[in-house]
C-alpha positions in Angstrom: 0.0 0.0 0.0 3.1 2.4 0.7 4.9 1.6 -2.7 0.7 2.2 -4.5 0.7 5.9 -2.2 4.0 6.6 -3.5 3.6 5.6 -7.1 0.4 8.1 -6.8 2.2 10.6 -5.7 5.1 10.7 -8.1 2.4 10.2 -11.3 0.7 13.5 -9.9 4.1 14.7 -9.9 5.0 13.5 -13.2 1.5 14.6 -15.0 2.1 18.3 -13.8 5.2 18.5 -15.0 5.1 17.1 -18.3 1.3 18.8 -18.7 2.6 21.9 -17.5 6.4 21.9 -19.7 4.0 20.5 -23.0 2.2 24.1 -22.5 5.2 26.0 -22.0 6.6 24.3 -24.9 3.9 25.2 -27.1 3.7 28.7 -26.4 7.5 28.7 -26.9 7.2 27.3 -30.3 4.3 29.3 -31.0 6.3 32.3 -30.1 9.4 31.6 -32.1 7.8 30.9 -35.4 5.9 34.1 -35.2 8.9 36.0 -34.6 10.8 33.8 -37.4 8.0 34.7 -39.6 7.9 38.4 -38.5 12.0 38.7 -39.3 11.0 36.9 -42.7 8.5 39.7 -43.5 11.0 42.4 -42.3 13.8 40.6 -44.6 11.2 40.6 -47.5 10.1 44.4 -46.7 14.0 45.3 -46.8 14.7 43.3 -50.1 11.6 44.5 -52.0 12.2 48.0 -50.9 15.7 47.8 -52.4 14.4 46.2 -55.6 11.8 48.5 -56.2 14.5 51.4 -55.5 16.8 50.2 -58.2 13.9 49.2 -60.1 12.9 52.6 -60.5 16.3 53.9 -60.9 16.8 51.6 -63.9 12.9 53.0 -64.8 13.4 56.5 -65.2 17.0 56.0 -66.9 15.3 54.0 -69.5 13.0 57.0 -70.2 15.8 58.9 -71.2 18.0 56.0 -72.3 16.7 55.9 -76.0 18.3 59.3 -76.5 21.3 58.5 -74.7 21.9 55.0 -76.8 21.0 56.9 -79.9 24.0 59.4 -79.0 25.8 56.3 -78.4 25.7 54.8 -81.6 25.8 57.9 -83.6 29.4 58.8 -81.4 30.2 54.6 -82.0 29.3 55.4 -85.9 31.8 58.5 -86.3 34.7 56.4 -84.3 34.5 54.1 -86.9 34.7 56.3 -89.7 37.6 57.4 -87.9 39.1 54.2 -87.8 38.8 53.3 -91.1 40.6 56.4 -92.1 43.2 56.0 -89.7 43.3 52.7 -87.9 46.6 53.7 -85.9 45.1 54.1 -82.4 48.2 55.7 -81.2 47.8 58.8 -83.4 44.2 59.9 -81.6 44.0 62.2 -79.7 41.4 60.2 -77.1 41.7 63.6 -74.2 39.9 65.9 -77.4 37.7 63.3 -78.1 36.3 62.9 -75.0 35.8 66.5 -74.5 33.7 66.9 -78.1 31.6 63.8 -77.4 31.4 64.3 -73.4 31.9 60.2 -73.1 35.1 58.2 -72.3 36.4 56.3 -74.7 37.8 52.6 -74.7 40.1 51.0 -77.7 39.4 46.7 -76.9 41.4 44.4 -78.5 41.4 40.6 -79.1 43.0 39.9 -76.2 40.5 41.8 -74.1 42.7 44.2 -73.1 42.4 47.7 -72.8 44.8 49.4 -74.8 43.8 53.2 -75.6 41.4 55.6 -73.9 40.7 58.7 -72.6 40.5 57.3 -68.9 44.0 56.5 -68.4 43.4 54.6 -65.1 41.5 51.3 -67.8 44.3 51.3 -70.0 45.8 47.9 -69.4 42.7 46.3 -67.8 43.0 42.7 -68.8 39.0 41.3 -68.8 40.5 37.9 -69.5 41.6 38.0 -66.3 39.7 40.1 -63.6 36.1 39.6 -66.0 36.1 36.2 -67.5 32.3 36.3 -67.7 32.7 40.1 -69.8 35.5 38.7 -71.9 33.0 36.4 -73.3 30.2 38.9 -74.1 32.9 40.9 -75.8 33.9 38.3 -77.6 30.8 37.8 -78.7 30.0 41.4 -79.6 32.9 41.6 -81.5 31.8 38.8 -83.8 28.6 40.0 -84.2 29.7 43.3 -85.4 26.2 45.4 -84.3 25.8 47.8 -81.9 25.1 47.1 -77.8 24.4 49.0 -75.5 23.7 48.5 -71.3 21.2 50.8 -68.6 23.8 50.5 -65.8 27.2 49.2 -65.1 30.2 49.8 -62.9 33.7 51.7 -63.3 36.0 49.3 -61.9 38.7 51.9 -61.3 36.2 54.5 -59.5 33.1 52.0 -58.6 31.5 55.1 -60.5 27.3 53.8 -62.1 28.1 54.1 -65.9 26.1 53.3 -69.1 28.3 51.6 -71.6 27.9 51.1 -75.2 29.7 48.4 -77.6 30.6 48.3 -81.0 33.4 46.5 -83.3 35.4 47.9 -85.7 35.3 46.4 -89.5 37.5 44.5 -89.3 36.6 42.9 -85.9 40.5 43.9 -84.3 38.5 45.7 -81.6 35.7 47.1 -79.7 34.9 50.5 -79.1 33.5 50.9 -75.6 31.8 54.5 -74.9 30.9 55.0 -71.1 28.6 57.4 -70.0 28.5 58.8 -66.1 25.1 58.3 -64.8 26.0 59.8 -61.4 26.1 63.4 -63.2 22.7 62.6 -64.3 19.5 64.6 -62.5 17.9 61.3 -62.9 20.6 59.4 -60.5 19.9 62.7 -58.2 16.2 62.3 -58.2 16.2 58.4 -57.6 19.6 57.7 -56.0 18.9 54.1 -54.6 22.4 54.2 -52.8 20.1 57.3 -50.4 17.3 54.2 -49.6 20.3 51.9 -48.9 21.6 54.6 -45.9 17.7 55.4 -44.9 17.4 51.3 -44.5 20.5 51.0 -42.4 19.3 54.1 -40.5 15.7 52.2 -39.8 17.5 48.6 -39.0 20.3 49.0 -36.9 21.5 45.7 -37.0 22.1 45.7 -40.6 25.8 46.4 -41.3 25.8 47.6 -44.7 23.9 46.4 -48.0 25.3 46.6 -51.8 24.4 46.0 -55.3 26.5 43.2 -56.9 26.8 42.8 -60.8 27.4 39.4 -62.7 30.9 39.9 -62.1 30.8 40.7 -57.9 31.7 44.1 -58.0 30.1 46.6 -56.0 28.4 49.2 -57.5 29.5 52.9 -56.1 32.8 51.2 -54.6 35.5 50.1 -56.7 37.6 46.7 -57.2 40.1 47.4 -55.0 37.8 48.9 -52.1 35.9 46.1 -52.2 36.6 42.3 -53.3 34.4 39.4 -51.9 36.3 36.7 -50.1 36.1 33.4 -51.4 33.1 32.1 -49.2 31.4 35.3 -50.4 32.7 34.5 -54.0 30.8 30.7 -53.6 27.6 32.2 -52.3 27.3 35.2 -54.6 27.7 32.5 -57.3 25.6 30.3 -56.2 22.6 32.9 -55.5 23.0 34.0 -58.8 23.3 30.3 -60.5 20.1 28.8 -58.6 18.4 32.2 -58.3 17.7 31.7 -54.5 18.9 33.2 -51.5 21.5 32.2 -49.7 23.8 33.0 -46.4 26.7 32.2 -45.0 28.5 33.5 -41.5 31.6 35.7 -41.0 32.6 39.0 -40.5 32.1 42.5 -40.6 34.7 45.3 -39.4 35.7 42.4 -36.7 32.2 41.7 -35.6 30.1 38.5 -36.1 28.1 38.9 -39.4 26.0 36.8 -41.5 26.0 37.8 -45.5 22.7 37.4 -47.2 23.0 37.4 -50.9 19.6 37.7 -53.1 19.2 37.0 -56.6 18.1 40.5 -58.7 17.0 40.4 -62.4 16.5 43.7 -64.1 13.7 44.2 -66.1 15.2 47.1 -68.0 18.4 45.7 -68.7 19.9 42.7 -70.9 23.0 40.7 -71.5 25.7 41.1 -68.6 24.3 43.8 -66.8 20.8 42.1 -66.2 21.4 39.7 -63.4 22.3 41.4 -60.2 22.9 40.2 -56.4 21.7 42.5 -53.1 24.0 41.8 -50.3 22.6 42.1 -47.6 25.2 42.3 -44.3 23.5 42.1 -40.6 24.2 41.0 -37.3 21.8 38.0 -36.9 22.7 38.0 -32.9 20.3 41.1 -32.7 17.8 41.0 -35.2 17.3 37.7 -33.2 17.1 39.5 -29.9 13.4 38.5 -29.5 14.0 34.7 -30.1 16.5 35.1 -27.3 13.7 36.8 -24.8 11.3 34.0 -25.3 13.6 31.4 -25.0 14.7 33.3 -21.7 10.5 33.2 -20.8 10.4 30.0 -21.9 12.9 28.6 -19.4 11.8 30.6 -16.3 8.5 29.8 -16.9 9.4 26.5 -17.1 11.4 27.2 -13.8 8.5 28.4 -12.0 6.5 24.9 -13.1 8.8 23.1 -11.4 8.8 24.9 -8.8 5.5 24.9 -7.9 4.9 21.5 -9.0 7.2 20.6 -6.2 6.1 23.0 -3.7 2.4 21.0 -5.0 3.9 17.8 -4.4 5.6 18.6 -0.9 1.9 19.8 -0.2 1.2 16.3 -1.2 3.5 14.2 0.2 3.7 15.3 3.2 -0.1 15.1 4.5 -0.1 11.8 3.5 3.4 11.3 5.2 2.2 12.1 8.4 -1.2 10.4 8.1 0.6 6.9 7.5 3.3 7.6 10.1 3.7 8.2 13.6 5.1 11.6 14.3 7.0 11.1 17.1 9.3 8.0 16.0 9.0 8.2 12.2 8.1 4.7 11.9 5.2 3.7 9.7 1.6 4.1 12.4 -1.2 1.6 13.3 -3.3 3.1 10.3 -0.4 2.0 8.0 -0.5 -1.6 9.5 -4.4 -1.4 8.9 -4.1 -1.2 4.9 -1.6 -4.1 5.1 -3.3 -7.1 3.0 -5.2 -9.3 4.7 -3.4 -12.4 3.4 0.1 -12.8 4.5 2.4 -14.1 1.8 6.0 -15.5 1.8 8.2 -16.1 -1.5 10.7 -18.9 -2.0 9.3 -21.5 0.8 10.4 -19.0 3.9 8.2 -17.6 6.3 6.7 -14.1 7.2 7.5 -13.2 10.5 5.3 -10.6 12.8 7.2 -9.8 16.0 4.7 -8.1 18.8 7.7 -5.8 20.9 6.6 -4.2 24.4 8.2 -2.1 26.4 8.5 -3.4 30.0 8.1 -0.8 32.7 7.7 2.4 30.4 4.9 3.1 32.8 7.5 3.8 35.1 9.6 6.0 33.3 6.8 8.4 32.3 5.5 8.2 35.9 8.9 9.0 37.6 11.2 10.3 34.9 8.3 12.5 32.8 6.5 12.3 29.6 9.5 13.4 28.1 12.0 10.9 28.8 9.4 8.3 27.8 9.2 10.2 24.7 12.7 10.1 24.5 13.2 6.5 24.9 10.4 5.8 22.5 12.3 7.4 19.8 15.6 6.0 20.7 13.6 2.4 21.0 12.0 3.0 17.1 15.8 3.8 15.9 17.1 0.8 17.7 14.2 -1.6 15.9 14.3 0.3 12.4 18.2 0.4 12.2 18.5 -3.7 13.4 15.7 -4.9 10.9 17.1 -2.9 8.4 15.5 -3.6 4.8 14.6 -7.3 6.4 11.1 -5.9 7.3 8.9 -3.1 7.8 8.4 -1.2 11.8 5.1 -0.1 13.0 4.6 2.2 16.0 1.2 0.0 17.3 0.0 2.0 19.9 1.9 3.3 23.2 4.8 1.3 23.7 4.2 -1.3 21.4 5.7 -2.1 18.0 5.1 -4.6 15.3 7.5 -5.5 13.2 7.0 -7.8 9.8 9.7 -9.8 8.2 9.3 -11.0 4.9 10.7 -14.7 3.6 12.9 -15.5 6.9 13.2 -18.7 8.6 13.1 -19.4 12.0 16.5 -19.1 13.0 17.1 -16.0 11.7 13.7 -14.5 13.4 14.9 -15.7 17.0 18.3 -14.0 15.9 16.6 -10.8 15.2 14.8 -10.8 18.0 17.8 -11.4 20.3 19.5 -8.7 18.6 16.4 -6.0 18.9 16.6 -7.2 22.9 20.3 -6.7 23.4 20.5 -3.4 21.4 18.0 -2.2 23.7 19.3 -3.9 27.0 22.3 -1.6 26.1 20.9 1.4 25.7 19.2 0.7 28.9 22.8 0.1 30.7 23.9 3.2 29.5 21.2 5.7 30.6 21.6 5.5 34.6 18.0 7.3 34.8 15.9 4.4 33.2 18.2 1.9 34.0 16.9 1.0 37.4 13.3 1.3 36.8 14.0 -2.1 35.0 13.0 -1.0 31.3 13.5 -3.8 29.2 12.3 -5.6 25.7 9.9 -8.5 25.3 8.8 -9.9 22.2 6.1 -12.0 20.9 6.8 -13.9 17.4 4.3 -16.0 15.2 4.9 -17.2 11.1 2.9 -17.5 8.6 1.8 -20.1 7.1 2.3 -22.3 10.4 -0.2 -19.6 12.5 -2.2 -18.5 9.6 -2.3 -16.2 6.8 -4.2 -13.0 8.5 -2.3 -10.7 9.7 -5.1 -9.8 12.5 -5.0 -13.6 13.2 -1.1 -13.7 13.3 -0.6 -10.5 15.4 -3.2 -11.8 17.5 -0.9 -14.7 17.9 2.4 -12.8 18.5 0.6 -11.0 21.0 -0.2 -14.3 22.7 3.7 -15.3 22.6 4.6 -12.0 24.3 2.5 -12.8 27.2 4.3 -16.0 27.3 7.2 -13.9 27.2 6.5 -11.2 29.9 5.5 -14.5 32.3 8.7 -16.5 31.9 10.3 -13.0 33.1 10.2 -10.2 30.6 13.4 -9.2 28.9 13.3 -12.3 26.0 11.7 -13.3 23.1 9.0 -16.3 22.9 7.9 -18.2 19.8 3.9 -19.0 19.9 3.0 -22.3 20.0 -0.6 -23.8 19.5 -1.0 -24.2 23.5 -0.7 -20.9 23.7 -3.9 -19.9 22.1 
């Protein structure tokens, strides 16, 4: 009956908690997917504001870009007269060029390599080497022989926004490149997405810094050597703009932790090389994620708190019951607890179950002379004695007053009378060494029947061991007696 109280006890126990932790958990969950959803929406917001801004940009310049590309190809058109007339690049002057046509000018051979123009700082740029996916459009362009023309591109020298135009000469030797500032341009002025790139970092302060990225990686208003991607950035940039999804990867940014979001861009107003874009997006995830971090927090003192009170809940429990099934003096188990023993005795293995009946002889005495209190006392030391000698042999019941009942499960005999001995000597010397109870003659008798040889009910058996410690207390107190069937 104990071992059913207790396995009560701990399944109230266990339901609470794990009712209790299953809610917590949900509202946890519940929590972080909203605010995973709401950093989506935010990330969204951010990378459709940036689209649209360049969107725009690239809107209003094509408004205007029919006349510039028409310039374009007229200026490409004259060049080549030029060209066929005199073919020797070295003999132009490319400084009074650009100051007539008001575009710089860019002499490509068919090595992809820069050899004349009227920006000094290009001459010498090798596309074979820095641009490998350029050098094939120009290849390309130069075979065809027509005329190309792109919305927006980058100066790698100056990180400058340029239009450029493309044309071969005749005889397909080179390309003449014309690039045309668009950061001069009132149209750049009036929808300057690089201003909604600082009002976003203003607005989100964990986000580092955000750029435009073309085919190539470079980023546009900064140039190649301000700004080269690493290699990791390199294999995500390319991979965002092979699979046309968005990817991240971790690292860092000015020494800080950063993660680097890149996502895919394709222009609608542009074609060719210049179409496909990348938005890098830099941030510190550690703080945008500050919320997940604050529930989690909740989650675990709230979880904290259930345990706490589920313990406080069973203490509360516990010990009511405790006390109800126990005698509060001695701690040993109380007469209600022998009460909701079975009925039926039962022994394993062929022993016997052994119910000692233990008396105290001349505790009457003690209280009368000594005071309640040192019968209290000796009660206590009395239960130790009995609980520490039986040990996990049996169970020890307070009975009422000064008697105690003690069960032992699949014993024999022998070992019985050997327990009993032992309770009485353990006692005797406690006696002997307390000068105050030791003449009033207090002493140990004990009363022992077994089941099955004196029945299987434990009323009937205790009834039994009572009878033995009669026997006991008339052959002279102080000893044990074994109840035989004269007895009854």
């Amino acid at each position: 009956m104990n071992n059913l109280r207790g396995k009560i006890i701990v399944g109230i126990v266990v339901f609470s908690i794990l009712s209790s932790a299953f809610i917590a958990i949900i509202n946890y969950i519940k929590l972080r997917d909203q605010t995973i959803e709401e950093n989506r929406l935010i990330f969204h917001r951010i990378e459709g504001t940036i689209k649209n801004s360049i969107e725009t940009f690239e809107k209003a310049m094509g408004l205007l870009d029919y006349n510039t590309a028409s310039e374009m190809h007229n200026y490409s058109l004259r060049l080549i007269e030029k060209y066929k007339k005199n073919p020797n690049f070295d003999e132009w002057d490319f400084e009074e060029l650009y100051k007539e046509i008001g575009m710089h000018i860019y002499i490509i051979d068919q090595d992809n390599v820069i050899t004349h123009s009227s920006f000094p700082e290009d001459i010498g740029l090798d596309f074979d080497e820095c641009c490998k996916k350029l050098a094939y459009l120009l290849d390309y362009r130069r075979d065809s022989g027509e005329f190309f023309h792109e919305a927006m591109d980058i100066e790698q020298k100056t990180g400058e926004l340029k239009k450029y135009s493309y044309m071969a000469t005749p005889d397909k030797k080179y390309l003449i490149e014309l690039g045309y500032s668009l950061n001069e341009n009132i149209v750049f002025d009036t929808f300057n997405f690089f201003q909604t790139i600082d009002e976003l970092k203003k607005l989100y302060p964990y986000i580092y810094d955000i750029h435009i990225l073309n085919i190539g990686g470079l980023t546009f208003g900064k140039s190649a050597s301000d700004r080269k991607l690493t290699m990791e950035q390199r294999k995500a940039f390319e991979a965002a703009l092979a699979s046309k999804e968005t990817k991240e990867i971790e690292g860092e940014w000015k020494g800080k932790p950063a993660t680097y979001r890149y996502v895919y861009y394709d222009s609608a107003y542009d074609e060719d090389f210049a179409e496909n874009k990348v938005i890098e997006i830099i941030y510190d995830k550690n703080v945008w994620s500050e919320n997940l971090g604050q529930y989690k927090k909740m989650f675990l003192i709230q979880l904290f708190i259930i345990l706490s009170f589920v313990l406080v809940l069973s203490f509360a429990i516990a010990r009511p019951m405790y006390l109800a099934y126990h005698d509060r003096l001695t701690g040993l188990s109380n007469r209600s607890a022998f009460d909701e023993l079975l009925s039926t005795v039962k022994a394993k293995n062929g022993k016997k179950t052994a119910f000692f009946m233990i008396d105290l002889d001349h505790f009457k005495e003690v209280n009368d002379i000594r005071g309640h209190h040192k019968g209290d006392a000796l009660l206590k030391q009395v239960a130790h004695i009995i609980h520490r000698t039986i040990s996990r042999k049996g169970v020890a019941y307070r009975y009422g007053g000064d008697e105690f009942v003690v069960v032992v499960n699949s014993t024999t005999p022998e070992e019985a009378k050997e327990l009993a001995q032992s309770i009485i000597e353990k006692i005797n010397e406690f006696v002997r060494k307390n000068e105050d109870i030791y003449n009033l003659g207090v002493s140990a008798s004990i009363g022992i029947s077994f089941y099955p040889d004196d029945g299987d009910d434990k009323n009937l058996l205790c009834k039994k061991a009572d009878a033995a410690l009669y026997m006991a207390k008339k052959k002279g107190r102080g000893q044990y007696s074994i109840f035989q069937s004269e007895q009854s």
